[in-house]
C-alpha positions as CSV (number, residue, x, y, z in Angstrom):
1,X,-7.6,11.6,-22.9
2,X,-4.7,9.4,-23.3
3,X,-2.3,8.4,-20.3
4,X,0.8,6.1,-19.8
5,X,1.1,4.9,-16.2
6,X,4.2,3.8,-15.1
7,X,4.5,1.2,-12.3
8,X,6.9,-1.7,-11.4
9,X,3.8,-4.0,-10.4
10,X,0.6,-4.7,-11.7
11,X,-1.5,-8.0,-12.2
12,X,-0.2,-11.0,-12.0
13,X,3.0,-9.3,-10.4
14,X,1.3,-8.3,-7.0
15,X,4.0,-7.4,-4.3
16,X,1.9,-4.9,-2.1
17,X,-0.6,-2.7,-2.5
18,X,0.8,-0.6,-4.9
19,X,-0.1,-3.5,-7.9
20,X,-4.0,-3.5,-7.2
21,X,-4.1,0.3,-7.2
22,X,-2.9,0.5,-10.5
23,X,-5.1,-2.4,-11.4
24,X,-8.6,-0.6,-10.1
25,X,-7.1,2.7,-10.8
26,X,-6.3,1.8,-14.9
27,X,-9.1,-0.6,-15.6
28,X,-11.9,2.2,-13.9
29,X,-10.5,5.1,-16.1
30,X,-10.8,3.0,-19.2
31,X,-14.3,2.1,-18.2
32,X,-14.5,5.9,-18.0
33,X,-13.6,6.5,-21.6
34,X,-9.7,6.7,-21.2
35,X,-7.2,5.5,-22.9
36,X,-4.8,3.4,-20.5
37,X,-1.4,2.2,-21.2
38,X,0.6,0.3,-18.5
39,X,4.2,-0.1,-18.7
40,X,5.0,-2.7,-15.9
41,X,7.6,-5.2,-15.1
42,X,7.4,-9.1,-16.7
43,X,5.6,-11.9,-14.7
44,X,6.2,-15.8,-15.5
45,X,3.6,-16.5,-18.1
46,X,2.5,-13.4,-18.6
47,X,2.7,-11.7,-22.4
48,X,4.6,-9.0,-23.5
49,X,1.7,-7.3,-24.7
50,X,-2.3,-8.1,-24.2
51,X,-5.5,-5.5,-23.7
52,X,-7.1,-6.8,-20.4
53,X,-10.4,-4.8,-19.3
54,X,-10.1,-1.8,-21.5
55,X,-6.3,-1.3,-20.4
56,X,-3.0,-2.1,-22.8
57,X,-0.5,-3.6,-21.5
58,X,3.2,-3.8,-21.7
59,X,5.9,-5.8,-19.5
60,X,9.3,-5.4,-20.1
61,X,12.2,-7.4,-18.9
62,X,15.4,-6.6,-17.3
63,X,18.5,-5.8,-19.3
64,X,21.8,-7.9,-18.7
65,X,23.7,-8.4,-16.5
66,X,21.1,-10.1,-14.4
67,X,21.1,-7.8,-11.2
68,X,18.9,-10.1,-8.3
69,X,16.2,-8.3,-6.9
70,X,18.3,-8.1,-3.2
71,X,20.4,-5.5,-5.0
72,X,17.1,-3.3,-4.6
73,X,18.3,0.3,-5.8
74,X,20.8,-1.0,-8.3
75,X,17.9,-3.8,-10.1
76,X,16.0,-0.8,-9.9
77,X,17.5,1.5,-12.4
78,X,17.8,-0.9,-14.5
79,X,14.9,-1.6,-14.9
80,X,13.9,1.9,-15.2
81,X,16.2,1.4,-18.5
82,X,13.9,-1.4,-19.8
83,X,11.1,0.6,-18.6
84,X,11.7,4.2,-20.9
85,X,13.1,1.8,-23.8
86,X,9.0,0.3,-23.9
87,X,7.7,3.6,-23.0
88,X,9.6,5.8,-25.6
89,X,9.0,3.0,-28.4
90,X,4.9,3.5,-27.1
91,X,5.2,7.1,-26.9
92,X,6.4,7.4,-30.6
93,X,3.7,5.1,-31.4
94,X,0.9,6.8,-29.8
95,X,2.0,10.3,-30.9
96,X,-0.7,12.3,-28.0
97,X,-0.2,11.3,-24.7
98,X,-2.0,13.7,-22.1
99,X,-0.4,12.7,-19.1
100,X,2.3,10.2,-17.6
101,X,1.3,8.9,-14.4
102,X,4.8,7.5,-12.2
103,X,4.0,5.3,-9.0
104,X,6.4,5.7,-6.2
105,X,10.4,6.5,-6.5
106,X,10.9,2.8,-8.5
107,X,9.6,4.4,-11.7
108,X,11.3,7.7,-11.0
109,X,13.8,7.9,-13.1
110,X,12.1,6.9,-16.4
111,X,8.9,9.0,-15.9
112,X,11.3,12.1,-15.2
113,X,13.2,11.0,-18.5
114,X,10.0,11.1,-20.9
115,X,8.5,14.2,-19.3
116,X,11.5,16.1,-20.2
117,X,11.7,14.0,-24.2
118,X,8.1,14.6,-24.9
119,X,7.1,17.6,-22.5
120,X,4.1,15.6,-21.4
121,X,2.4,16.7,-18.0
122,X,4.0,14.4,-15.0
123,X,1.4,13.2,-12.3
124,X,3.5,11.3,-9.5
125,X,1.6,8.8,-6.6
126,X,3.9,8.9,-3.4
127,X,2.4,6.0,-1.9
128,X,5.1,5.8,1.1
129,X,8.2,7.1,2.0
130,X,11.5,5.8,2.8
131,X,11.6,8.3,5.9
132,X,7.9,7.2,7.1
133,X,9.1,3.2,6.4
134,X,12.5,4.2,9.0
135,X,9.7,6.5,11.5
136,X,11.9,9.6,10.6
137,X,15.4,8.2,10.5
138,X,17.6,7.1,7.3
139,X,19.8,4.5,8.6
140,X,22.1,3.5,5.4
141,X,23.1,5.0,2.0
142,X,20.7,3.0,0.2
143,X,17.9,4.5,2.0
144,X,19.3,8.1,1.8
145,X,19.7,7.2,-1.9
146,X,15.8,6.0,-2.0
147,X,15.0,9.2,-0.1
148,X,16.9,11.6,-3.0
149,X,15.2,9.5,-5.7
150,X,11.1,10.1,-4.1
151,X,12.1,13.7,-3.4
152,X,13.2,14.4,-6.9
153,X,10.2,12.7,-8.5
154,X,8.0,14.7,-6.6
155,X,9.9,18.1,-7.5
156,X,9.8,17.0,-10.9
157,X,5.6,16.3,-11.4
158,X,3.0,19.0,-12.2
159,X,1.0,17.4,-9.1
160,X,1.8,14.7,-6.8
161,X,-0.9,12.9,-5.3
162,X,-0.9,11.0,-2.0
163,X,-3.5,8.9,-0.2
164,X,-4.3,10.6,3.4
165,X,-3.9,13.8,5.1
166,X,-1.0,12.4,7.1
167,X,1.0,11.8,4.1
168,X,0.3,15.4,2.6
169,X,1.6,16.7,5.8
170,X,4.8,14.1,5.8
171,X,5.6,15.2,1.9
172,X,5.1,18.4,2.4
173,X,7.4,18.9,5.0
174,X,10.2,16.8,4.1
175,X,10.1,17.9,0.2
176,X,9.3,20.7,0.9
177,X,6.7,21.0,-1.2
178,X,4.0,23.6,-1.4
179,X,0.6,22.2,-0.8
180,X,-1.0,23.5,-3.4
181,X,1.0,21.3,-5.3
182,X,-0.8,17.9,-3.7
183,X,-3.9,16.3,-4.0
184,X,-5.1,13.7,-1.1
185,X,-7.0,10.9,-2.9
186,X,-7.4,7.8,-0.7
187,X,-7.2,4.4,-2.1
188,X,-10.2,2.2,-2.2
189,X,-11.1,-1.4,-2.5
190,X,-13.4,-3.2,-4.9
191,X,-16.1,-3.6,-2.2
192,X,-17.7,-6.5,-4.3
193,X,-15.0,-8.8,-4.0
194,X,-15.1,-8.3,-0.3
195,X,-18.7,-8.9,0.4
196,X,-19.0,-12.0,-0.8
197,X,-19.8,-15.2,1.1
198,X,-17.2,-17.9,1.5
199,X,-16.8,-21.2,3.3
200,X,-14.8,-20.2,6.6
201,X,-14.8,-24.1,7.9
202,X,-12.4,-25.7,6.1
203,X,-9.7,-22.7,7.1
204,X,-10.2,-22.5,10.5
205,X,-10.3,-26.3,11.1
206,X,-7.1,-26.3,9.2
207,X,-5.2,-23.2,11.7
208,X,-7.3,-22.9,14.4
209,X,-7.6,-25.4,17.3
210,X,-11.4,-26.0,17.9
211,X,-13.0,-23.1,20.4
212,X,-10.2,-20.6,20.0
213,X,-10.7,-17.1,19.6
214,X,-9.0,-16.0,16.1
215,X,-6.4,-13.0,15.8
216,X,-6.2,-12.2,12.2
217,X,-2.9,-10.1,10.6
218,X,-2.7,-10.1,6.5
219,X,0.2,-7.6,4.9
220,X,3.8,-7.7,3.9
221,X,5.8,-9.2,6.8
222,X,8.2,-5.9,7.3
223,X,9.5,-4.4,10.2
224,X,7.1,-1.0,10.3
225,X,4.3,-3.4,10.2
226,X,4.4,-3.8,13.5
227,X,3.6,-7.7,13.6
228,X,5.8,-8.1,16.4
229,X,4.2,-5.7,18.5
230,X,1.1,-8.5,18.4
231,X,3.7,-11.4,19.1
232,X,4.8,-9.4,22.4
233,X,0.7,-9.0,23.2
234,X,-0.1,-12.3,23.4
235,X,1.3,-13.4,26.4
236,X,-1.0,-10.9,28.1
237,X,-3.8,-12.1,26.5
238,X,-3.7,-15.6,27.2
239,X,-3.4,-14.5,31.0
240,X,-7.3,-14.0,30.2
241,X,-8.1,-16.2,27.2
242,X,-6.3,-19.0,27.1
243,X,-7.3,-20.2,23.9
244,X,-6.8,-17.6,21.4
245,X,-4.6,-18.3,18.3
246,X,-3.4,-15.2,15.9
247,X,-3.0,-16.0,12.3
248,X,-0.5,-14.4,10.2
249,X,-0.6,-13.9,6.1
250,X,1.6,-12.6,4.2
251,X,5.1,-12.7,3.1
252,X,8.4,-10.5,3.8
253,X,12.1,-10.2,4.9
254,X,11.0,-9.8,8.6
255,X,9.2,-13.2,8.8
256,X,13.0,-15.2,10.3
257,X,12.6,-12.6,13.3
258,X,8.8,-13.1,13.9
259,X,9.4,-17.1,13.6
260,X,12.2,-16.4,16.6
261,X,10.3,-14.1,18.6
262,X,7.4,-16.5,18.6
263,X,9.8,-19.4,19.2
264,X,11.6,-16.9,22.5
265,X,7.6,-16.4,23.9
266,X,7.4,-20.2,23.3
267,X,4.3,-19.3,21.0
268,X,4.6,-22.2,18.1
269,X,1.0,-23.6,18.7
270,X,-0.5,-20.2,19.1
271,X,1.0,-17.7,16.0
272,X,0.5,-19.4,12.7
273,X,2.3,-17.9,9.4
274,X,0.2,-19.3,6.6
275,X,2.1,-16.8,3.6
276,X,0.3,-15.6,0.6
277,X,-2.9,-16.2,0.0
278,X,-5.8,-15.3,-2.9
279,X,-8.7,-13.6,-2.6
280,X,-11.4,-16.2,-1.3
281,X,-8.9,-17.6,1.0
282,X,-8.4,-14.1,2.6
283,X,-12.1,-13.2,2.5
284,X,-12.5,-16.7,4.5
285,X,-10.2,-15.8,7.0
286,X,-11.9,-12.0,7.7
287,X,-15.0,-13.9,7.9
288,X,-13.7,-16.3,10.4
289,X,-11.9,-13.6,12.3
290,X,-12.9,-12.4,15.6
291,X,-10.8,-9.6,14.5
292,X,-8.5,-7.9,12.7
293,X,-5.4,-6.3,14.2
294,X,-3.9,-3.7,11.9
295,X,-0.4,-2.8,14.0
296,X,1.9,-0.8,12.0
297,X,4.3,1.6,13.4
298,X,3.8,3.0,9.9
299,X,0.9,3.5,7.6
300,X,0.0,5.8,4.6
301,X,-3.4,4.2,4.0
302,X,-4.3,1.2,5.3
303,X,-6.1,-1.2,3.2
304,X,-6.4,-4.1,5.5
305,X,-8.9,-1.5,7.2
306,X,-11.1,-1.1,4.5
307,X,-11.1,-5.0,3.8
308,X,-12.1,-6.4,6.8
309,X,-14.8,-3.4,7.5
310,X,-16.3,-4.7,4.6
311,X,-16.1,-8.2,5.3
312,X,-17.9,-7.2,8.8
313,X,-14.8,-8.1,11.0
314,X,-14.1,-6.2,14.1
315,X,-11.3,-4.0,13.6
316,X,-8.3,-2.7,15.7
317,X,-5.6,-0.5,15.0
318,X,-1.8,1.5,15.6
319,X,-3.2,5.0,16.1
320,X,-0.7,6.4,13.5
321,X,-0.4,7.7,9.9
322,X,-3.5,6.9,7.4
323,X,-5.2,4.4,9.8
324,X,-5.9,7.1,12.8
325,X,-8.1,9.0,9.7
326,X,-10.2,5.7,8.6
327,X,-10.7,4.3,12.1
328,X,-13.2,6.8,14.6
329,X,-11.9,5.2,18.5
330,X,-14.9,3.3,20.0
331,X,-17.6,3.8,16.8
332,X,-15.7,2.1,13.7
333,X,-13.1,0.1,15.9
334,X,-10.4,0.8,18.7
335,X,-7.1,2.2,18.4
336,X,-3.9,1.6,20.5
337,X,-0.4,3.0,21.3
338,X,1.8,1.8,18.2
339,X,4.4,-0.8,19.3
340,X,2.7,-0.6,22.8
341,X,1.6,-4.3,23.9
342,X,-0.2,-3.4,26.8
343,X,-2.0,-0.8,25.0
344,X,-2.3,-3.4,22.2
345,X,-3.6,-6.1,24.6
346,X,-6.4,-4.1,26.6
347,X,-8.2,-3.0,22.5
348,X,-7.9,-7.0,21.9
349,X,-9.1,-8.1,25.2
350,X,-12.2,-6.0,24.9
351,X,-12.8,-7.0,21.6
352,X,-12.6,-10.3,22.8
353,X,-14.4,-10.7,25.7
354,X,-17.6,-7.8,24.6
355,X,-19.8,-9.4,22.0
356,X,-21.9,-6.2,22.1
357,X,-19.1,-3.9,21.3
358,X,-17.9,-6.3,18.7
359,X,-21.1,-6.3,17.0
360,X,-21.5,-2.3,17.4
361,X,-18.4,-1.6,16.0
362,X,-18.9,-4.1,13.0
363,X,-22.2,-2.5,12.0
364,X,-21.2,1.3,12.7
365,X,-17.8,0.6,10.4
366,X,-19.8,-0.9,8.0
367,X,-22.0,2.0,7.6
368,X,-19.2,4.5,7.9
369,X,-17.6,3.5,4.5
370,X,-20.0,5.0,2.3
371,X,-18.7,6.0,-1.3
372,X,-15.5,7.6,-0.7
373,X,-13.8,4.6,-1.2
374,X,-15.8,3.7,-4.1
375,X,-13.3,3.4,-7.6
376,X,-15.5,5.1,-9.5
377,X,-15.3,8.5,-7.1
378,X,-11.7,8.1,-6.6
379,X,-11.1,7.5,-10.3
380,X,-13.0,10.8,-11.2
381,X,-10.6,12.5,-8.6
382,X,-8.1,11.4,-10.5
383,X,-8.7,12.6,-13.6
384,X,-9.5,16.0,-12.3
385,X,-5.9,16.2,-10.9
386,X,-4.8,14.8,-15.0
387,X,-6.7,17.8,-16.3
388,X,-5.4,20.3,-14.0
389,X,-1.8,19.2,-14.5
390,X,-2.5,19.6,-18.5
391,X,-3.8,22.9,-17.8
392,X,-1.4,24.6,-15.8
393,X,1.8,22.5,-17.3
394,X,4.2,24.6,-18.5
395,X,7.9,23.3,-19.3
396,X,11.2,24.0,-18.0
397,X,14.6,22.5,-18.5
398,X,15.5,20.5,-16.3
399,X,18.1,22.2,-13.7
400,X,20.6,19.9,-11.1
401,X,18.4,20.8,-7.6
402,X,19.8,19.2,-3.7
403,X,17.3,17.1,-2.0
404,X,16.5,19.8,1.5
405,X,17.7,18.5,4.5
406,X,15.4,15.9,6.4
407,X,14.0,17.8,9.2
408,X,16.5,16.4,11.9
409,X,19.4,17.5,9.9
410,X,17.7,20.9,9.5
411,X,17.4,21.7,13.4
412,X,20.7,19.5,13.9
């Protein structure tokens, strides 16, 4: 089997989680005997072309005018330009390609193009939606636009795949598309890179005021995140642990707010924004963690979850989307209200102040993760859905189809 996966990030360009999906996802199929070509976006440094791990390759750049990234839906097509001049150049060259695999709406347009040139299978990952991101609203043209653009790649694949039951049920609904057409695969973490042991002095000394409790965050610094939501809990936790500091990594458009809310709480000693950080440096900080607090307001998945259960951190999170199907309430970790503080506050506080149930909790989670995480099983999943979408592919023109109504438009 031969496939072409299309995605806008992929090692060294790591934004989210998207990029290391496609990173475990590509390198364990070509340890599986598949031949994997990624068509990706540039990265400073990085070659055009190289075979890394098994996989091949390709980065394109942007055509001109440059277009900065801000401009997010224009940028996008055109990169999607660059993106089907690489892949119909590789297609030619390759001559059998089984399948093209598309991740998310920011590769829809060229994966929608070369299915229709070549009449090659389409397999589409939604791995979030523009109506989850905005909890069921579309505020702008931009993100109705965004909305259109997911819809139609998933009405254009032979099988969309998605990573939790929650997001079948979300897709479904608002594509209106019939189950049958979707396959739930979660996403997984390489569990090795997360067991390992790492120095954790040198990062607390450096963040964390000798004898605090630490509050760890990692993710993309968005709104749906829900960091704020731990910002507004803190207050109510230093009523009953004074020293307690919560450490925030990551990166995003939302961090200006979070600095001011912080600054409004009068917080600045106690909520530390460290930004991006690699691997060992994150493993050090689960390690160090008295826990983890995963907060979103939205969540497909939830990665951070599987990271710090394998690191053995104590884990709490929103009870919402993908992370209400990982976490089981008072075995594997605690859940709370999303945006709630108070909620929010009484899971940290017990955390906190029960050593027992900390421990408990650590060991049960760890337990709990068995192999359905594992690359290899999800990988095999994966190809299944590849096989099935060669077998039952059969081509049609494509036809000018309306986006359905969002649900609230539906019912008015």
């Amino acid at each position: 089997m031969r496939v072409v996966l299309l995605s806008w990030e992929y090692p060294p360009r790591i934004v989210g989680g998207l990029g290391r999906h496609v990173y475990h996802l590509a390198t364990t199929l070509a340890s599986q005997g598949v031949k994997v070509h990624v068509v990706t976006k540039d990265f400073p440094g990085a070659p055009e072309y190289e075979e890394s791990e098994g996989v091949h390759i390709y980065r394109v750049v942007n055509y001109p005018p440059d277009i900065p990234q801000e401009d997010w839906v224009p940028w996008t097509l055109q990169f999607n330009v660059a993106l089907l001049e690489k892949a119909v150049a590789l297609i030619n060259d390759l001559k059998n390609v089984s399948v093209i695999h598309a991740h998310d709406w920011l590769v829809g347009h060229a994966a929608a193009s070369l299915k229709h040139a070549y009449r090659i299978p389409l397999v589409a990952t939604i791995h979030a939606t523009e109506y989850g991101r905005h909890q069921g609203h579309l505020p702008g043209p931009m993100n109705k636009l965004i909305h259109q653009i997911e819809w139609w790649l998933a009405f254009e694949s032979s099988r969309t795949i998605c990573c939790s039951q929650y997001m079948m049920e979300q897709i479904t609904e608002i594509f209106e598309l019939p189950p049958d057409k979707v396959d739930v695969i979660p996403n997984g973490i390489d569990f090795d890179s997360f067991r390992r042991d790492v120095s954790v002095d040198l990062y607390r000394k450096k963040y964390v005021p000798a004898g605090d409790k630490l509050v760890f965050f990692v993710g993309r610094l968005v709104y749906e995140k829900g960091v704020q939501t731990v910002i507004e809990a803190m207050p109510l936790i230093m009523q009953r642990i004074p020293n307690v500091t919560f450490v925030v990594a990551g990166s995003g458009p939302h961090l200006n707010q979070l600095k001011s809310l912080v600054a409004a709480f009068g917080l600045d000693e106690k909520v530390k924004f460290i930004g991006h950080m690699d691997t060992d440096a994150l493993c050090a900080f689960y390690k160090a963690a008295d826990l983890t607090v995963v907060p979103s307001l939205y969540e497909p998945f939830g990665m951070v979850v599987l990271e710090s259960m394998a690191m053995g951190t104590p884990t709490i999170v929103a009870d919402t989307g993908g992370l209400s199907e990982i976490v089981v309430h008072e075995e594997t970790g605690l859940k709370f209200e999303p945006g709630n503080p108070d909620s929010l506050a009484d899971a940290m506080l017990r955390i906190l102040q029960d050593g027992e149930l900390s421990r408990r909790i650590t060991s049960d989670a760890m337990a709990y993760m068995g192999d359905e995480y594992n690359w290899d099983w999800i990988t095999k999943r994966t190809l299944e859905v590849y096989r099935r979408a060669e077998r039952e592919y059969e081509y049609r023109p494509r036809t000018l189809k309306l986006c359905p109504p969002l649900p609230s438009e539906a019912t008015g």
